[in-house]
PDB file of N, CA, C, O and CB in Angstrom:
ATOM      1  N   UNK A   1       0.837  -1.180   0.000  1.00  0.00           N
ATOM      2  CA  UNK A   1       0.000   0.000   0.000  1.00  0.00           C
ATOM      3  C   UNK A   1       0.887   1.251   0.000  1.00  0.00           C
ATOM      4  O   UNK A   1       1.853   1.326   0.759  1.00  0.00           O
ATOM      5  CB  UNK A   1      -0.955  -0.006   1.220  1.00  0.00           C
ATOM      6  N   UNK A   2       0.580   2.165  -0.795  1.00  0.00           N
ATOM      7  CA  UNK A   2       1.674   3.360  -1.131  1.00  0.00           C
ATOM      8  C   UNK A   2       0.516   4.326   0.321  1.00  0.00           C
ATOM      9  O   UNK A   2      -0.576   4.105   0.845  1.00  0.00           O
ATOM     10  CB  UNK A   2       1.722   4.215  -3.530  1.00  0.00           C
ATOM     11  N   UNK A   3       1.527   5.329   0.433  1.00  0.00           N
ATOM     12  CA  UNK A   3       0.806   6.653   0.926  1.00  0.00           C
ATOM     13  C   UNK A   3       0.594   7.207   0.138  1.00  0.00           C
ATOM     14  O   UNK A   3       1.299   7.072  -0.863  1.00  0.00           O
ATOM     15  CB  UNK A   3       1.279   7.498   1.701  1.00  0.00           C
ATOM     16  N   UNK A   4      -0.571   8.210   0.135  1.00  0.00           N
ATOM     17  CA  UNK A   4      -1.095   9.422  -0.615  1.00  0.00           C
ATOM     18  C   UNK A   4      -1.371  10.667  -0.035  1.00  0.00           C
ATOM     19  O   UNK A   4      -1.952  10.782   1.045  1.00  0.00           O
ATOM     20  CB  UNK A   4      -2.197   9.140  -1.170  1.00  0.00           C
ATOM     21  N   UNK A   5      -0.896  11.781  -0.848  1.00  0.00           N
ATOM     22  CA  UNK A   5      -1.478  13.023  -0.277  1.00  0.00           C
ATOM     23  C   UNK A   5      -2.608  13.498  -0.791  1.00  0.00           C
ATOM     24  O   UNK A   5      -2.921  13.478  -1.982  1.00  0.00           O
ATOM     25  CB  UNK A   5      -0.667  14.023  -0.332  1.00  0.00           C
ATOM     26  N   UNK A   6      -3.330  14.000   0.253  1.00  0.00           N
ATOM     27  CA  UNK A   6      -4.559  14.912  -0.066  1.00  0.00           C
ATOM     28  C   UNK A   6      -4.117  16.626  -0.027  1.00  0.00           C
ATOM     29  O   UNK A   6      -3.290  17.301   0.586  1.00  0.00           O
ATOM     30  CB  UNK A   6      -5.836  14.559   1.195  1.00  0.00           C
ATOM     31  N   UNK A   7      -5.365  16.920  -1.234  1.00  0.00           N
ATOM     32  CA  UNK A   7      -5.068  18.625  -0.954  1.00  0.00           C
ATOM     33  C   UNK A   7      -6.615  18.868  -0.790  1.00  0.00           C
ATOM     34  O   UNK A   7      -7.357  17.994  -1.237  1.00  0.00           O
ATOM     35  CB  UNK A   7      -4.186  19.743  -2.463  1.00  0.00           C
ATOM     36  N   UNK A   8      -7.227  20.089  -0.129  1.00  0.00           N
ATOM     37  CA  UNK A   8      -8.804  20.309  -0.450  1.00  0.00           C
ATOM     38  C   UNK A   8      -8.513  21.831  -0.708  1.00  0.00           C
ATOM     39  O   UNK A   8      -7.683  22.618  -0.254  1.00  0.00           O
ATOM     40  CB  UNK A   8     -10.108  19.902   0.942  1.00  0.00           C
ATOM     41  N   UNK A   9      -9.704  21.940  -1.773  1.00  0.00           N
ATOM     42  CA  UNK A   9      -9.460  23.021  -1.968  1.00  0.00           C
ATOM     43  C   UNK A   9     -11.355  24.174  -2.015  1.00  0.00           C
ATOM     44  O   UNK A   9     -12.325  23.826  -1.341  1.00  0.00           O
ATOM     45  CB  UNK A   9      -8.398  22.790  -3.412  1.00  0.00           C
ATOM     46  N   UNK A  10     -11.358  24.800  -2.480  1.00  0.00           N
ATOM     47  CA  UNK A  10     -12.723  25.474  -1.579  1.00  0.00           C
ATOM     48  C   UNK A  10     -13.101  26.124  -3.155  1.00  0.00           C
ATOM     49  O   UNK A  10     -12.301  26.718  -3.878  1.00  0.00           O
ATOM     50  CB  UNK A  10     -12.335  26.957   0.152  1.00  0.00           C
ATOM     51  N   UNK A  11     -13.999  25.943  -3.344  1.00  0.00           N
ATOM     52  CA  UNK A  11     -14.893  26.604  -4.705  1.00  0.00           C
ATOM     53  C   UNK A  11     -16.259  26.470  -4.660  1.00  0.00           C
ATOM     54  O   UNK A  11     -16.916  25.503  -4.273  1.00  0.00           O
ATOM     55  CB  UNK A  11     -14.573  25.946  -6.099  1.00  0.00           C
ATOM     56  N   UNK A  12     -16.702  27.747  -5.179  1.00  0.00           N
ATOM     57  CA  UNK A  12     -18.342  28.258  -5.217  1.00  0.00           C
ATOM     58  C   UNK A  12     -18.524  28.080  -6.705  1.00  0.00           C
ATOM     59  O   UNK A  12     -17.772  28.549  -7.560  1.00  0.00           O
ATOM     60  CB  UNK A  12     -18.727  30.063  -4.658  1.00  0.00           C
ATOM     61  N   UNK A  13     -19.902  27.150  -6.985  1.00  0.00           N
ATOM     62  CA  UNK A  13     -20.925  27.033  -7.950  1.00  0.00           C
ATOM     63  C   UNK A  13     -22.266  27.870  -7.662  1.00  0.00           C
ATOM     64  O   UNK A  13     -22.841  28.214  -6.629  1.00  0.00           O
ATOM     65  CB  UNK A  13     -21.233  25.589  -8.063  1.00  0.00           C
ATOM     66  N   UNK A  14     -22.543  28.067  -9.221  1.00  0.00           N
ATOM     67  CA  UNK A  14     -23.838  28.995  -8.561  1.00  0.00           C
ATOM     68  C   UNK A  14     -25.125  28.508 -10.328  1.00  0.00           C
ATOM     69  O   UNK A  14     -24.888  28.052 -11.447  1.00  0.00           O
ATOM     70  CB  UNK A  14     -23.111  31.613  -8.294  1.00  0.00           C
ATOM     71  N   UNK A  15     -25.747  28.732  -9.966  1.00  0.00           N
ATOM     72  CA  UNK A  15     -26.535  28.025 -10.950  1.00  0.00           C
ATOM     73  C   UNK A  15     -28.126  28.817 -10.859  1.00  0.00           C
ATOM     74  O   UNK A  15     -28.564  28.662  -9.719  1.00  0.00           O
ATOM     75  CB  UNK A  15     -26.538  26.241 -10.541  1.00  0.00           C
ATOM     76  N   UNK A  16     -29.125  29.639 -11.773  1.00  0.00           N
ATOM     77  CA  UNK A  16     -30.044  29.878 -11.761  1.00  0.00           C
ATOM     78  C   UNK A  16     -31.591  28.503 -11.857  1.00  0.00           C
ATOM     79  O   UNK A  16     -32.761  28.704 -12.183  1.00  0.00           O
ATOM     80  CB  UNK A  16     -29.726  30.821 -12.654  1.00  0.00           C
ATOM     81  N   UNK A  17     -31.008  27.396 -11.490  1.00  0.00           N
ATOM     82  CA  UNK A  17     -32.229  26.312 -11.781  1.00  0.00           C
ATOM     83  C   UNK A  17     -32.009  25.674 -10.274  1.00  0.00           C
ATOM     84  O   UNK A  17     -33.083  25.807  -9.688  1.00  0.00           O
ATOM     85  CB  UNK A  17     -31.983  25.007 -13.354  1.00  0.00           C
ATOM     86  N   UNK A  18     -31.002  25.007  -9.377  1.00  0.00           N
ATOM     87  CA  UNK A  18     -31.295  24.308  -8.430  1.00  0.00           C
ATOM     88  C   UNK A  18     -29.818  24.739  -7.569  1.00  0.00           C
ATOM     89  O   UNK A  18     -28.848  25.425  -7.890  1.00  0.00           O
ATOM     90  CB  UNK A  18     -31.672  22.716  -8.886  1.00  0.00           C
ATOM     91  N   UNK A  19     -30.073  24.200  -6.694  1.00  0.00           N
ATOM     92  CA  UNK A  19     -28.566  23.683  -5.583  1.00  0.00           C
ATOM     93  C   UNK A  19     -28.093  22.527  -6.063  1.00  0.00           C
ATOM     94  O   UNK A  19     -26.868  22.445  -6.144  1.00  0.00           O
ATOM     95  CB  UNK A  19     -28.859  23.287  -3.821  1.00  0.00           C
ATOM     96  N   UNK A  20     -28.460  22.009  -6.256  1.00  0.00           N
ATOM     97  CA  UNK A  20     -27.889  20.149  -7.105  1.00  0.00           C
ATOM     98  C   UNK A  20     -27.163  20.959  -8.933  1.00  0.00           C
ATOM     99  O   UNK A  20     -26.065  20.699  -9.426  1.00  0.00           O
ATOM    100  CB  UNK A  20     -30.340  18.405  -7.657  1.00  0.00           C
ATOM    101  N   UNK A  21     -27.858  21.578  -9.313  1.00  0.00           N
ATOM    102  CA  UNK A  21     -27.238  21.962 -10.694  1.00  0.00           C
ATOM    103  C   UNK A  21     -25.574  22.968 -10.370  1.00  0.00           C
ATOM    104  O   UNK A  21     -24.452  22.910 -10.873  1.00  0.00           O
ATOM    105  CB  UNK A  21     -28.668  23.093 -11.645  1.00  0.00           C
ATOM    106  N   UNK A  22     -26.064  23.631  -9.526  1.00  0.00           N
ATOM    107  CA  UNK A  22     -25.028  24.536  -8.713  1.00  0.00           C
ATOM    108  C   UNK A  22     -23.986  23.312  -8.152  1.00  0.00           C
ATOM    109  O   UNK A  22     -23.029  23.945  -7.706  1.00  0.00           O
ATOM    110  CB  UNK A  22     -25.878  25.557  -7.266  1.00  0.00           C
ATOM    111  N   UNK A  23     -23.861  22.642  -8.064  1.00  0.00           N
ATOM    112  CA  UNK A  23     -22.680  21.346  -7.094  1.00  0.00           C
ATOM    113  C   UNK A  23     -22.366  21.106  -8.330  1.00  0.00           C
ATOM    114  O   UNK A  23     -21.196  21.362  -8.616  1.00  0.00           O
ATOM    115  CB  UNK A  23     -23.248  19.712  -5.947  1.00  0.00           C
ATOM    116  N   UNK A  24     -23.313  20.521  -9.515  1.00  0.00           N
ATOM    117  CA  UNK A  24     -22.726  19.778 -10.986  1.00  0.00           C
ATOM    118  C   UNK A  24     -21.637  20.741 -10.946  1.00  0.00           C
ATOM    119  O   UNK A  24     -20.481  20.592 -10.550  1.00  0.00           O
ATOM    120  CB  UNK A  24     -23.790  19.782 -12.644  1.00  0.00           C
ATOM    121  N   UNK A  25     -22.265  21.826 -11.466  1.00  0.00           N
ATOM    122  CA  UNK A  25     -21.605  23.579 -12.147  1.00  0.00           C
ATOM    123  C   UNK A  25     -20.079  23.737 -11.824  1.00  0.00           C
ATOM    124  O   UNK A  25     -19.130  24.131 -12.503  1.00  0.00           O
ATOM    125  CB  UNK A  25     -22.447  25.218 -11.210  1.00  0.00           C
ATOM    126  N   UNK A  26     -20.193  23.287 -10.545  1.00  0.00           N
ATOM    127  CA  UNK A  26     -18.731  23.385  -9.488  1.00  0.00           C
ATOM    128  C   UNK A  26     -17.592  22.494  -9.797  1.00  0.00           C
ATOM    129  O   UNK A  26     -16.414  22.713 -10.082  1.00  0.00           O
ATOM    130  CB  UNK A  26     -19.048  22.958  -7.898  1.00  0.00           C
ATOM    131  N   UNK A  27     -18.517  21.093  -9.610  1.00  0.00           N
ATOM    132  CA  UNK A  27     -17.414  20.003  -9.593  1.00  0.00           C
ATOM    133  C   UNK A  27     -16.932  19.836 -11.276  1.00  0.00           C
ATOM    134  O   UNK A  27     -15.768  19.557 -11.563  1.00  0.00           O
ATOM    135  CB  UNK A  27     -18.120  18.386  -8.872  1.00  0.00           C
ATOM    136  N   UNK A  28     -18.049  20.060 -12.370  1.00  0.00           N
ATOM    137  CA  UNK A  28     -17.659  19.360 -13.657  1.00  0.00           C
ATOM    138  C   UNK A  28     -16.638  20.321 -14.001  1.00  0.00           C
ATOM    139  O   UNK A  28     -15.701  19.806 -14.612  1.00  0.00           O
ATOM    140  CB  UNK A  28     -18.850  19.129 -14.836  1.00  0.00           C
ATOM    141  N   UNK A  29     -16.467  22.398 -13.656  1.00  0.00           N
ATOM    142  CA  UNK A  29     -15.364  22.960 -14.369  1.00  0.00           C
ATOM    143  C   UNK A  29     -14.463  22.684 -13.442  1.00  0.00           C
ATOM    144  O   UNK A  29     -13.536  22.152 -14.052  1.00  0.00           O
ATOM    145  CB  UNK A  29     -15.412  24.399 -14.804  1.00  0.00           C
ATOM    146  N   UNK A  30     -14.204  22.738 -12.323  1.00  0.00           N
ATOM    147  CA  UNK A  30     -12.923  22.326 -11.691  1.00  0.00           C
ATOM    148  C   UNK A  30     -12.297  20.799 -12.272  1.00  0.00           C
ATOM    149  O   UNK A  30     -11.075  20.715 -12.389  1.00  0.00           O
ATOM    150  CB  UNK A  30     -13.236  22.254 -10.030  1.00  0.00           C
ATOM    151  N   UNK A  31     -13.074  19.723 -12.592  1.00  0.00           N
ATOM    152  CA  UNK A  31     -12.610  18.766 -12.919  1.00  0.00           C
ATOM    153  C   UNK A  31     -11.514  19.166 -14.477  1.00  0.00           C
ATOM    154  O   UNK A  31     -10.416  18.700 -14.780  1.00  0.00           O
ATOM    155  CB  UNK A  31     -13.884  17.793 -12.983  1.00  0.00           C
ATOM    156  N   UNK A  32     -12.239  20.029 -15.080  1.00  0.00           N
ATOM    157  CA  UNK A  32     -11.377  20.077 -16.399  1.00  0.00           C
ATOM    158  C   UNK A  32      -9.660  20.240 -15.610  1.00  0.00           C
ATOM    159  O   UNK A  32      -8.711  19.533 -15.950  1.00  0.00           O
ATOM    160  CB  UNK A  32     -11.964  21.733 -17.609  1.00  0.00           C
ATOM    161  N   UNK A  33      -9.605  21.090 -14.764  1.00  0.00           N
ATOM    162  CA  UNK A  33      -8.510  21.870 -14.538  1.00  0.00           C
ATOM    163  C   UNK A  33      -7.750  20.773 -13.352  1.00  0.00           C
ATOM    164  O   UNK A  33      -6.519  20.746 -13.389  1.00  0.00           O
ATOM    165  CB  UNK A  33      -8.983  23.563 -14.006  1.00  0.00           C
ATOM    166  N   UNK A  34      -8.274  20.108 -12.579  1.00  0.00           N
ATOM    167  CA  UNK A  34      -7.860  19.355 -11.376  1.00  0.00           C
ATOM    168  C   UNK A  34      -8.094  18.071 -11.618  1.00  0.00           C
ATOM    169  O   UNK A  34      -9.252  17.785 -11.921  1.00  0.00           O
ATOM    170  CB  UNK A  34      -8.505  19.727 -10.149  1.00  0.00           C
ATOM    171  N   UNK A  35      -6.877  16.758 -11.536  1.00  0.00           N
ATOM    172  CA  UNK A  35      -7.574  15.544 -11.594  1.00  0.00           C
ATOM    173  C   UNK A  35      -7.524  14.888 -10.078  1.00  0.00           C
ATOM    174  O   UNK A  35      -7.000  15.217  -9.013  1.00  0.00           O
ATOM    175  CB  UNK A  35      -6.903  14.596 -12.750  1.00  0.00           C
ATOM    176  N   UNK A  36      -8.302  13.841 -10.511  1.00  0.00           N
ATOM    177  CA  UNK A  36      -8.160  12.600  -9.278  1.00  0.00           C
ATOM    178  C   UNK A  36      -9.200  13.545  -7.972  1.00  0.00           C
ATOM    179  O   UNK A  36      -9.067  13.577  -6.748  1.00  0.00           O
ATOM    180  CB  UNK A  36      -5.895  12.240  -8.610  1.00  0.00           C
ATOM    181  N   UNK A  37     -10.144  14.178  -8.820  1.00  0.00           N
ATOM    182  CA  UNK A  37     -11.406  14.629  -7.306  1.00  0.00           C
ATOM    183  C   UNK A  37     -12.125  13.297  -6.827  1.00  0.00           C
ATOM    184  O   UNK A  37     -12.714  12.531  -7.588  1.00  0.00           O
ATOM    185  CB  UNK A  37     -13.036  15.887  -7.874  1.00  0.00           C
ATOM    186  N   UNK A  38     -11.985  13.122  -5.374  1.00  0.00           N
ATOM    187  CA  UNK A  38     -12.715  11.803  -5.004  1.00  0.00           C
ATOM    188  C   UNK A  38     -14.061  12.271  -4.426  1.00  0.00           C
ATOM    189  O   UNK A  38     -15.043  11.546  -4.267  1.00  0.00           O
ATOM    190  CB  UNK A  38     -11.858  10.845  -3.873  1.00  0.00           C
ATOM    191  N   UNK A  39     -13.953  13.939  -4.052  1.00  0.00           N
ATOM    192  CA  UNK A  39     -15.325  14.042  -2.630  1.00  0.00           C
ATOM    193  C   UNK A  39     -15.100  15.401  -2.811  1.00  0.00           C
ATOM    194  O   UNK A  39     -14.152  16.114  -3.141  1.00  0.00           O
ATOM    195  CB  UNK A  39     -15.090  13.325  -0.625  1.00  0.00           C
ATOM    196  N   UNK A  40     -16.853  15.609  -2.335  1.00  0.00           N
ATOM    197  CA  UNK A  40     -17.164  16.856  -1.834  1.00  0.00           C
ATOM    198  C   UNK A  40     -18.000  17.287  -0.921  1.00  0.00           C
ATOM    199  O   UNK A  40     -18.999  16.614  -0.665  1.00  0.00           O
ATOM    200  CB  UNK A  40     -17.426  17.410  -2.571  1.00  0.00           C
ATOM    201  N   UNK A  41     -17.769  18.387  -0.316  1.00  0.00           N
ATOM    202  CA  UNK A  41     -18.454  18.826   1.198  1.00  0.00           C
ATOM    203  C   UNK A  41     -18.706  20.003   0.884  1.00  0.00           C
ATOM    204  O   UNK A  41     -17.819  20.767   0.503  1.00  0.00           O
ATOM    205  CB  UNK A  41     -17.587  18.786   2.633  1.00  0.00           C
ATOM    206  N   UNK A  42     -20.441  20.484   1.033  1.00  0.00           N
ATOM    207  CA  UNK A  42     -21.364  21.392   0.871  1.00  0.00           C
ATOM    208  C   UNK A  42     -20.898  22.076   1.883  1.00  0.00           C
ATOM    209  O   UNK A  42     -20.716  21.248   2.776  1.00  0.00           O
ATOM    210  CB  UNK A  42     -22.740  21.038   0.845  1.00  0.00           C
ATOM    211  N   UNK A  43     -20.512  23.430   2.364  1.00  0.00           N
ATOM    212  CA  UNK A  43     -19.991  24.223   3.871  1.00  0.00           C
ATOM    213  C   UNK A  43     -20.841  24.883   3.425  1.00  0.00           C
ATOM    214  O   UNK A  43     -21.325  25.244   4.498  1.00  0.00           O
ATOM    215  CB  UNK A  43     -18.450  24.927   4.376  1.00  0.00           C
ATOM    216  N   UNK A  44     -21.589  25.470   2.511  1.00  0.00           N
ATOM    217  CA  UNK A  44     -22.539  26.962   2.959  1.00  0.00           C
ATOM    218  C   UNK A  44     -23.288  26.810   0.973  1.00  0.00           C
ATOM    219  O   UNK A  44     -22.789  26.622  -0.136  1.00  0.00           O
ATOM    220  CB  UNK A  44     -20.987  29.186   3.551  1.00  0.00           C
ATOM    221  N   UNK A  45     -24.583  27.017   1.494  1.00  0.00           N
ATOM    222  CA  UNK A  45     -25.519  27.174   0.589  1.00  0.00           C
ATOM    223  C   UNK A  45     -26.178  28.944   1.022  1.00  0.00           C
ATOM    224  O   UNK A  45     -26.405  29.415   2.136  1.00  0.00           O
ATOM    225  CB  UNK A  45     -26.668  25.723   0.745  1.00  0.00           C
ATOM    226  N   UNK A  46     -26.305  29.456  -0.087  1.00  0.00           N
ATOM    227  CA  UNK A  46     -26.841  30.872  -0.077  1.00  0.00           C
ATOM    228  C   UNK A  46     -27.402  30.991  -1.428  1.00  0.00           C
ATOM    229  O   UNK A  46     -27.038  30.184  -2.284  1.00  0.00           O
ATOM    230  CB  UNK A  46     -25.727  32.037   0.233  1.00  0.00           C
ATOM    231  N   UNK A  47     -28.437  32.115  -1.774  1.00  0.00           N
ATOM    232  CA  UNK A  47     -29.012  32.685  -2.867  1.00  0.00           C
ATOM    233  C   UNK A  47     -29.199  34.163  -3.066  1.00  0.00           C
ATOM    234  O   UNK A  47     -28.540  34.940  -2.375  1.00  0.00           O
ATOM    235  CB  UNK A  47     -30.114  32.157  -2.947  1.00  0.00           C
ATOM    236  N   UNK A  48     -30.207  34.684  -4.124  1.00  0.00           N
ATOM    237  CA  UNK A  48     -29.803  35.971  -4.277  1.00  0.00           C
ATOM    238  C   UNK A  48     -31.804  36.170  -4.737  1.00  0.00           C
ATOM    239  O   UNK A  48     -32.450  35.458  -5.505  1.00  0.00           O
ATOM    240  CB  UNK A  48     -28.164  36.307  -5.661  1.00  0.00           C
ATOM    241  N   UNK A  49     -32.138  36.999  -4.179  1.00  0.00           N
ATOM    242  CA  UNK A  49     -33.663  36.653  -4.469  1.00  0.00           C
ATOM    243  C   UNK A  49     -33.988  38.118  -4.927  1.00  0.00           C
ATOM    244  O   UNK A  49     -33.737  39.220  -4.439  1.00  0.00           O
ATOM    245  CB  UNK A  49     -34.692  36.015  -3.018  1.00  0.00           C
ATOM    246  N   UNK A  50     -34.764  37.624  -6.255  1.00  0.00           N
ATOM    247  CA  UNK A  50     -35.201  38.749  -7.464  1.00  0.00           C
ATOM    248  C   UNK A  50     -36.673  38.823  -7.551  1.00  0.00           C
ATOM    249  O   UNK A  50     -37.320  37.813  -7.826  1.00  0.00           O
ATOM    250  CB  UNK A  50     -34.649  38.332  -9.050  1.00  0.00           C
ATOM    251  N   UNK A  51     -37.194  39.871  -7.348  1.00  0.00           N
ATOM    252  CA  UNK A  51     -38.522  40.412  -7.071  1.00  0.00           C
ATOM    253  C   UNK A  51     -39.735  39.465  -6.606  1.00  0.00           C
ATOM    254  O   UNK A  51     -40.852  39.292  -7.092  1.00  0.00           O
ATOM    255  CB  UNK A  51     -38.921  41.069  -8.279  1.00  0.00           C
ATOM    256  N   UNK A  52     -38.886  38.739  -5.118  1.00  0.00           N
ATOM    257  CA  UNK A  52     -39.554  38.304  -4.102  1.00  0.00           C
ATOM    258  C   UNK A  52     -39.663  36.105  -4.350  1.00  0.00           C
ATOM    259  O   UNK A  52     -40.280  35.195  -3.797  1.00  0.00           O
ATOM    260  CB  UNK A  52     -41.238  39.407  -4.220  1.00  0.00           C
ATOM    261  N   UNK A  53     -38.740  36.218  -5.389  1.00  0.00           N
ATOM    262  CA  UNK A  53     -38.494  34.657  -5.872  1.00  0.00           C
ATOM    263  C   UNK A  53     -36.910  33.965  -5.540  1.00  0.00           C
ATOM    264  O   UNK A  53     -36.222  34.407  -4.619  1.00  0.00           O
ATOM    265  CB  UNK A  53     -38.713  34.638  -7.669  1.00  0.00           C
ATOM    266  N   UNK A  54     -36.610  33.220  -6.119  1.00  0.00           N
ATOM    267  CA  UNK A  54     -34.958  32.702  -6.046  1.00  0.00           C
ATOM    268  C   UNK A  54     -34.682  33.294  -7.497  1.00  0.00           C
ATOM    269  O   UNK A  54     -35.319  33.101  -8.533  1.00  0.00           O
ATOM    270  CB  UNK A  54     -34.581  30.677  -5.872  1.00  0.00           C
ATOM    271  N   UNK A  55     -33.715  33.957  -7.307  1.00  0.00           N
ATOM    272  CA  UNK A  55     -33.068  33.923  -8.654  1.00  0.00           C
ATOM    273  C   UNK A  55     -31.596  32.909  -9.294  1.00  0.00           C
ATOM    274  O   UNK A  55     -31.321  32.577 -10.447  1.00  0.00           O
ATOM    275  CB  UNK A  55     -32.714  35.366  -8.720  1.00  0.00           C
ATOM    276  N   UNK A  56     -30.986  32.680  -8.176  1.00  0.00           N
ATOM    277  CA  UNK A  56     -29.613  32.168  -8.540  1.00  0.00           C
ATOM    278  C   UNK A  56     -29.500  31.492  -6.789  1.00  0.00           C
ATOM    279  O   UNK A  56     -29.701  32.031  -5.701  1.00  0.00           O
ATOM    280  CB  UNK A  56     -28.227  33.666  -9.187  1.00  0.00           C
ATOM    281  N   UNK A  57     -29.181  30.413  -7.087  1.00  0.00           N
ATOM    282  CA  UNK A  57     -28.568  29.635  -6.053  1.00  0.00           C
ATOM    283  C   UNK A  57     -26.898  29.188  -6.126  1.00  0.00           C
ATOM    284  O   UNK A  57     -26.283  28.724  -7.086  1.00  0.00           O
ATOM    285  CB  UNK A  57     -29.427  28.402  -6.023  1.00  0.00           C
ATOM    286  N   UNK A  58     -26.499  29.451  -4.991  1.00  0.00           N
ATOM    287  CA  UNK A  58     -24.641  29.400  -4.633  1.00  0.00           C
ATOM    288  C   UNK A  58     -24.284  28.471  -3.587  1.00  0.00           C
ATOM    289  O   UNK A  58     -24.684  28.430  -2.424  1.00  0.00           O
ATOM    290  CB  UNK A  58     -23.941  30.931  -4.000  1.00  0.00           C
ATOM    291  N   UNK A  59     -23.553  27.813  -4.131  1.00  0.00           N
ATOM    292  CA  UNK A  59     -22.953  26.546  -3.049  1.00  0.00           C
ATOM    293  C   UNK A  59     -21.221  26.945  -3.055  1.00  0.00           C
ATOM    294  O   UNK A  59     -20.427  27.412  -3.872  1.00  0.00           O
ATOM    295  CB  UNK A  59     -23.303  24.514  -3.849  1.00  0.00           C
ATOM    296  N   UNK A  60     -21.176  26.416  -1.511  1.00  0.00           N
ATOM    297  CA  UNK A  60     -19.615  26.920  -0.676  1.00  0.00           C
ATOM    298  C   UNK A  60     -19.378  25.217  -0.959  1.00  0.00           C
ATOM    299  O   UNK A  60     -20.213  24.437  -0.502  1.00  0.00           O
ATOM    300  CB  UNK A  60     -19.603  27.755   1.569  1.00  0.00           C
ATOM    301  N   UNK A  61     -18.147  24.680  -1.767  1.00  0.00           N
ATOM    302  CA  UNK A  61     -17.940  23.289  -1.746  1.00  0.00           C
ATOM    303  C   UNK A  61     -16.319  23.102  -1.348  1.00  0.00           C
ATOM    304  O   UNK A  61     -15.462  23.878  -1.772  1.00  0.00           O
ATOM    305  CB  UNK A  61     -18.380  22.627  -3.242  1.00  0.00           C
ATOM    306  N   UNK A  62     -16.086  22.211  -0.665  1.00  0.00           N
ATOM    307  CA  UNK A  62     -14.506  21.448  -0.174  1.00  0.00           C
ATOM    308  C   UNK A  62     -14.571  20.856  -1.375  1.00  0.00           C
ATOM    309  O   UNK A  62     -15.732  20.830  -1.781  1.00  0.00           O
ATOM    310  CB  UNK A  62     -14.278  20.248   1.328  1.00  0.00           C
ATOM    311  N   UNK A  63     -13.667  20.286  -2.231  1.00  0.00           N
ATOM    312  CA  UNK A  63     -13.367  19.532  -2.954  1.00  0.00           C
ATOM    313  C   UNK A  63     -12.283  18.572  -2.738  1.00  0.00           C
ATOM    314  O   UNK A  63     -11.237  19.119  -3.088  1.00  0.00           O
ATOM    315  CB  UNK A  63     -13.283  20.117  -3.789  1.00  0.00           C
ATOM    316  N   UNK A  64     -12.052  17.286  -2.282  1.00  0.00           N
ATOM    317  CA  UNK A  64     -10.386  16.778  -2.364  1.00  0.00           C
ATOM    318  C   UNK A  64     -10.264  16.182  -3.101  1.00  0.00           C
ATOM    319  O   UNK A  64     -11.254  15.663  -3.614  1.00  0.00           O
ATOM    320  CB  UNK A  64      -9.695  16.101  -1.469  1.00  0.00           C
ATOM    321  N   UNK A  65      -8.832  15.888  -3.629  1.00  0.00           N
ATOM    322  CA  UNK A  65      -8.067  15.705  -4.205  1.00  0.00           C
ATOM    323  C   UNK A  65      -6.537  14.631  -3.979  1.00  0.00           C
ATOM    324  O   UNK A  65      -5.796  15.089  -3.109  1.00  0.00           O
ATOM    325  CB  UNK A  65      -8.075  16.796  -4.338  1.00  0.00           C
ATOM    326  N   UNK A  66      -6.086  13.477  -4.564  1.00  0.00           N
ATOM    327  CA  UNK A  66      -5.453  13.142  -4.142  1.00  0.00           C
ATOM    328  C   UNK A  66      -4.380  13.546  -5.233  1.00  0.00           C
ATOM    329  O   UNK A  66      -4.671  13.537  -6.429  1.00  0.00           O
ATOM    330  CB  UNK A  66      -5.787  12.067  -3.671  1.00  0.00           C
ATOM    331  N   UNK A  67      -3.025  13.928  -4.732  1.00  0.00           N
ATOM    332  CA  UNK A  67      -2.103  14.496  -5.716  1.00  0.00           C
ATOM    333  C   UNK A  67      -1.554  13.954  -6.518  1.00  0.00           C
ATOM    334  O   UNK A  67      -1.231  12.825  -6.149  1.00  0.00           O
ATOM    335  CB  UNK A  67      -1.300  14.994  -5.368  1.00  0.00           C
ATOM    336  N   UNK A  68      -1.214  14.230  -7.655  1.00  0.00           N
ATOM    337  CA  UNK A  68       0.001  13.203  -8.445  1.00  0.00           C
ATOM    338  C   UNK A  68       0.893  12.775  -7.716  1.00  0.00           C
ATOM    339  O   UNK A  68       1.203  13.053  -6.558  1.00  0.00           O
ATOM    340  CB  UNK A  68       0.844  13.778  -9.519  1.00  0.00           C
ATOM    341  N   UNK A  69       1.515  11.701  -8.840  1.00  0.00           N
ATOM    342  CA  UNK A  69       2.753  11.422  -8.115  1.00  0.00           C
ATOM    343  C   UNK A  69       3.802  12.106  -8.355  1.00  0.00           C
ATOM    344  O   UNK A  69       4.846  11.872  -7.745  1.00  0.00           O
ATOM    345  CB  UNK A  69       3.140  10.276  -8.238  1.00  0.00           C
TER     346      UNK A  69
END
């Protein structure tokens, strides 16, 4: 069994249709740029509300990562 390092790193998705589309939003562009994401942790959900509705929903996400070699 080798050791591995973890890194986490912290990024906001935001999405005008759901909180679940907002997490996709997050994890699928960081994936272009970061490999080997195993997990993620929701820390803070917030929105922005437009003439008395939701307009845009924002998720606070941990992302980790195990590093190259």
């Amino acid at each position: 069994m080798t050791n591995a390092v973890y890194k986490v790193i912290d990024v906001v998705g935001s999405s005008p249709t759901s909180i679940e589309d907002a997490i996709q939003c997050a994890v699928s562009r960081t994936a272009q740029t970061v490999h080997h994401i195993g997990w993620f942790e929701v820390t803070e959900t917030r929105g922005h509300i437009v003439d008395g509705k939701v307009g845009h929903y924002q998720v606070h996400l941990k992302l980790g990562f195990t590093l190259d070699d």
